[in-house]
C-alpha positions as CSV (number, residue, x, y, z in Angstrom):
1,X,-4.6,-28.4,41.3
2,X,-2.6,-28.1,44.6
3,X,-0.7,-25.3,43.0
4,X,-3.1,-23.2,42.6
5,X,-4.4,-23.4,46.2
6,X,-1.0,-23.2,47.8
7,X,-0.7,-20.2,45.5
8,X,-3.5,-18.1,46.9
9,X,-1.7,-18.8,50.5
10,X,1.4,-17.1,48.7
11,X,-0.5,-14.1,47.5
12,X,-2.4,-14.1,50.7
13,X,0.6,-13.9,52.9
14,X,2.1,-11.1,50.7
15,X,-1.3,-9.4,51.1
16,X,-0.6,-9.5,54.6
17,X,2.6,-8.2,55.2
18,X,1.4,-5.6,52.5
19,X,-1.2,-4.6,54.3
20,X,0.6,-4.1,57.8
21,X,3.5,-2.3,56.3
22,X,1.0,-0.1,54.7
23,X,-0.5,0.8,58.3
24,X,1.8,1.0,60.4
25,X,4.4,3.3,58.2
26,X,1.2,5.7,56.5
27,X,-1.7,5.2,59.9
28,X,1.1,5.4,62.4
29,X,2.5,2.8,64.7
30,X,-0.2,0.0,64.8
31,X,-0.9,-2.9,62.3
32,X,-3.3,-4.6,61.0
33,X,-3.9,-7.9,60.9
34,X,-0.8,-8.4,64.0
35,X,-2.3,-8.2,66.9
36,X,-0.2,-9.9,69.3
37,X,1.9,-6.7,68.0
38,X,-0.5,-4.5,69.0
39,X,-1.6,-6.2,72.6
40,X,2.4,-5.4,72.7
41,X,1.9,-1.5,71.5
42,X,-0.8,-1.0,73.5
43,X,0.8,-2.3,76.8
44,X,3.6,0.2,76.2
45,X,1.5,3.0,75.1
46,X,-0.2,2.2,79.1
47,X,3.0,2.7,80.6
48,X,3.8,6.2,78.6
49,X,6.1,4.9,75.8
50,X,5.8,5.0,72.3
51,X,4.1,8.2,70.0
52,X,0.9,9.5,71.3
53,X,-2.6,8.2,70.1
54,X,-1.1,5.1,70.0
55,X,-3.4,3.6,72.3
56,X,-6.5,4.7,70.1
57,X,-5.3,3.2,66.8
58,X,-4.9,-0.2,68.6
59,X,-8.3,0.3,69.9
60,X,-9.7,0.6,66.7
61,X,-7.2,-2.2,65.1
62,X,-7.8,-5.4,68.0
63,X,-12.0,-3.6,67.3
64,X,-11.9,-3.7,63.3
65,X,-9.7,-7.3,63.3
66,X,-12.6,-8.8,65.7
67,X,-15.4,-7.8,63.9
68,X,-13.6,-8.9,60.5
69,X,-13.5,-12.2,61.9
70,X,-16.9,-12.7,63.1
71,X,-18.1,-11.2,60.0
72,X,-15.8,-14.1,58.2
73,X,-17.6,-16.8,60.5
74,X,-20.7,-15.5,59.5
75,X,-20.1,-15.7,55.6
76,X,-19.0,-18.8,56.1
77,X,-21.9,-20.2,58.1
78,X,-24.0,-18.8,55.6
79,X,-22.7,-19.4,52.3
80,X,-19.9,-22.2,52.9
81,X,-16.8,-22.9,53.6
82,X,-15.6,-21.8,50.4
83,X,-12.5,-18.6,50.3
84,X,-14.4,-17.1,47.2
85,X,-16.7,-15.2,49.3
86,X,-14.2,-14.2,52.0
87,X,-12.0,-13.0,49.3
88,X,-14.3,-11.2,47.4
89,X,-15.3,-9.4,50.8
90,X,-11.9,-8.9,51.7
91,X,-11.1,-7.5,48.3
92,X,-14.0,-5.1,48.4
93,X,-12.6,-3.7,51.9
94,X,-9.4,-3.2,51.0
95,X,-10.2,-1.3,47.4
96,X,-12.1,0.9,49.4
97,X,-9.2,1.5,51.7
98,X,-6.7,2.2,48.4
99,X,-9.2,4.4,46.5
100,X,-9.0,6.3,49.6
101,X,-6.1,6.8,49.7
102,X,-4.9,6.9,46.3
103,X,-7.0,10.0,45.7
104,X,-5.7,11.6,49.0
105,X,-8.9,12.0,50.6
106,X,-7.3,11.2,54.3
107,X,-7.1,14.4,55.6
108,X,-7.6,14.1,59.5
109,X,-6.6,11.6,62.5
110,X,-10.5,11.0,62.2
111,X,-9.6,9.7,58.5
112,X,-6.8,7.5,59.3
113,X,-8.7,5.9,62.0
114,X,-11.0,4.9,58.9
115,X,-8.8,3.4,56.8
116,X,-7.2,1.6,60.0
117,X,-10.5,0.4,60.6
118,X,-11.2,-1.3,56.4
119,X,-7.7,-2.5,56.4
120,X,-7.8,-4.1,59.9
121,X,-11.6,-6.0,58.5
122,X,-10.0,-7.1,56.1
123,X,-7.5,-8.4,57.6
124,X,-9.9,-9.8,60.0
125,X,-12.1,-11.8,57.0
126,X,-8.4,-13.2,55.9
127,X,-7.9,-14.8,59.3
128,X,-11.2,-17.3,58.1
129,X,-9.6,-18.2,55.2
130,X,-8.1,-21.6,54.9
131,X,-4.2,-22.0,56.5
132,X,-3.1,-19.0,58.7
133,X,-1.7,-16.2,56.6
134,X,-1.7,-13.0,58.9
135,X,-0.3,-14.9,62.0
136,X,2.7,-17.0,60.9
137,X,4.2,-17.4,64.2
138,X,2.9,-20.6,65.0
139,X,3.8,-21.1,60.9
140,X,6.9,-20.4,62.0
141,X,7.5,-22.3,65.3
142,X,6.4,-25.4,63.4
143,X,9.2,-25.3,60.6
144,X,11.8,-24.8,62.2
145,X,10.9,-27.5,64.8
146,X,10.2,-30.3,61.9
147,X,13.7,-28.7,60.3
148,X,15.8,-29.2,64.0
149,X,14.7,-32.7,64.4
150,X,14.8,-33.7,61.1
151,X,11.3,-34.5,60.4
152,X,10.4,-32.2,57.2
153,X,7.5,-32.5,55.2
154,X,6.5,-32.5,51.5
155,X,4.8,-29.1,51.8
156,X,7.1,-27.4,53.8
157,X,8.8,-25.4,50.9
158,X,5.2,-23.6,50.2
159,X,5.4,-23.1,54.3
160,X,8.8,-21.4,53.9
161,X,7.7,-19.3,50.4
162,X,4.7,-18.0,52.8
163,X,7.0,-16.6,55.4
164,X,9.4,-15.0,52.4
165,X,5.7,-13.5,50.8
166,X,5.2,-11.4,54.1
167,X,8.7,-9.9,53.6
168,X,8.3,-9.1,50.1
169,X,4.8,-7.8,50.6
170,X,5.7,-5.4,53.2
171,X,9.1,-4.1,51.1
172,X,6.5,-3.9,48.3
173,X,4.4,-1.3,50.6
174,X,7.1,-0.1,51.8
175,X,9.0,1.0,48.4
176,X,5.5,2.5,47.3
177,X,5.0,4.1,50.2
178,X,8.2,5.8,49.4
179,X,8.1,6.6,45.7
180,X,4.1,6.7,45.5
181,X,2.8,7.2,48.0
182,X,-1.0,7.4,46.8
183,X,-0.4,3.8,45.9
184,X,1.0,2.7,49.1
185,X,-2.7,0.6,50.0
186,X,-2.7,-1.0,46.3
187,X,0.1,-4.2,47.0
188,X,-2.3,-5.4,49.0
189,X,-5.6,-5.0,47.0
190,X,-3.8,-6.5,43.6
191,X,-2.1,-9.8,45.4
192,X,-5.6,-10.5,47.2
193,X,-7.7,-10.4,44.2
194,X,-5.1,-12.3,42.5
195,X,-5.7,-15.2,45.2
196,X,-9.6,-14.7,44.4
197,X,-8.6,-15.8,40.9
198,X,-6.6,-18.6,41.7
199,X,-9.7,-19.6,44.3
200,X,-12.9,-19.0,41.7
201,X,-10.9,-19.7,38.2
202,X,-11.9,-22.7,36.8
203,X,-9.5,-25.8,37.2
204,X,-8.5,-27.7,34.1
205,X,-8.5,-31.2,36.0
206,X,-11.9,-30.6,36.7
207,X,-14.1,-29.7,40.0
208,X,-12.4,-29.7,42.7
209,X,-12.6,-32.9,45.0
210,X,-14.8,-32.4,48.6
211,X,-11.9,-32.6,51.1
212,X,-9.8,-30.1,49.1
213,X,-9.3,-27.0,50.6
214,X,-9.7,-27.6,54.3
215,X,-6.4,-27.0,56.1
216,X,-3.8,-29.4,56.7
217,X,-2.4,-30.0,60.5
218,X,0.7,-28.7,59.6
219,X,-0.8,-25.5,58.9
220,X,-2.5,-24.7,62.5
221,X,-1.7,-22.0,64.9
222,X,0.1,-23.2,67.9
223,X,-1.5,-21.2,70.8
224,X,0.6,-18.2,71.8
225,X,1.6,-17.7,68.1
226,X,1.2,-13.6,66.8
């Protein structure tokens, strides 16, 4: 069912902007899974702006993200192209991150820059799943072209609810961070194993057809794009 796919890129996104907010307001400064943000930070940081340390973090960050992804590439060379695998990974990363967390074992800078590190894998892993979902620039740039000259497409709605997910994943962080904040890391965790369900659970109209699941044009990632 194409719902179920395009809802796993919804829960995805929100993992994403989850994710970041969770960094970058209980790590300090950086992100996750943004790294055009932290090329950005880190630039600063080289001139003598922004908080201390800040250079580290992204260190660790642009590090963590590339290893995520070449960790990703390998899954997928090895097991196929399918997101159960990714997602399962990714899922495993980011529970260890939250349990972390939660139970307020992050007592040093040495700590942080360990939960940095498993959130900015995970992140990392995401980026190989199908249709960009931690880098929506390019997302982004492509709507609102097709929108000013009036050439929209049929999917563009589910385009438009992943750049709304982001926001409400990060508020999401962003609200637990401020009420609880042990369960700041757990948005994430519980909207990416929800797209592992929607990815492994079986489909009622049957297997799923070969070409299903590989991504469409309109979901690349123009060069340039965060």
């Amino acid at each position: 069912m194409p719902w179920r796919g395009e809802g796993a890129l919804l829960l995805l996104s929100a993992a994403s902007g989850a994710a970041d907010a969770f960094v970058f307001l209980c790590v300090g400064q950086v992100f996750a899974g943004v790294m055009t943000g932290n090329l950005v930070l880190l630039g600063a940081s080289a001139a003598g702006a922004g908080e201390d340390g800040v250079a580290l973090k992204v260190a660790v960050a642009l590090g963590a993200y590339s290893c995520g992804v070449a960790a990703g590439a390998l899954m997928s060379g090895r097991w196929g192209p399918g997101a159960g695998v990714l997602l399962g990974a990714e899922a495993v990363l980011l529970g260890a991150a939250a349990t972390l967390w939660g139970l307020e074992l992050i007592t040093s800078y040495g700590d942080r820059l360990g939960v940095l590190a498993l959130v900015a894998v995970a992140m990392g892993v995401q980026g190989r799943v199908r249709g960009p979902t931690n880098y929506l620039t390019g997302t982004l740039t492509s709507l609102t072209g097709r929108v000013a000259s009036r050439e929209p497409r049929r999917g563009d709605g589910w385009v438009l609810g992943r750049l709304a997910a982001v926001v409400a994943g990060a508020a999401l962080a962003a609200l637990a961070e401020r009420w609880w904040s042990p369960g700041a890391a757990l948005g994430a965790l519980v909207m990416v194993s929800g797209a592992l369900v929607l990815e492994t659970g079986p489909c009622r109209g049957g297997p799923r057809r070969p070409g299903r699941g590989k991504p469409r044009p309109d979901r690349g990632n123009p060069a340039g794009a965060a």
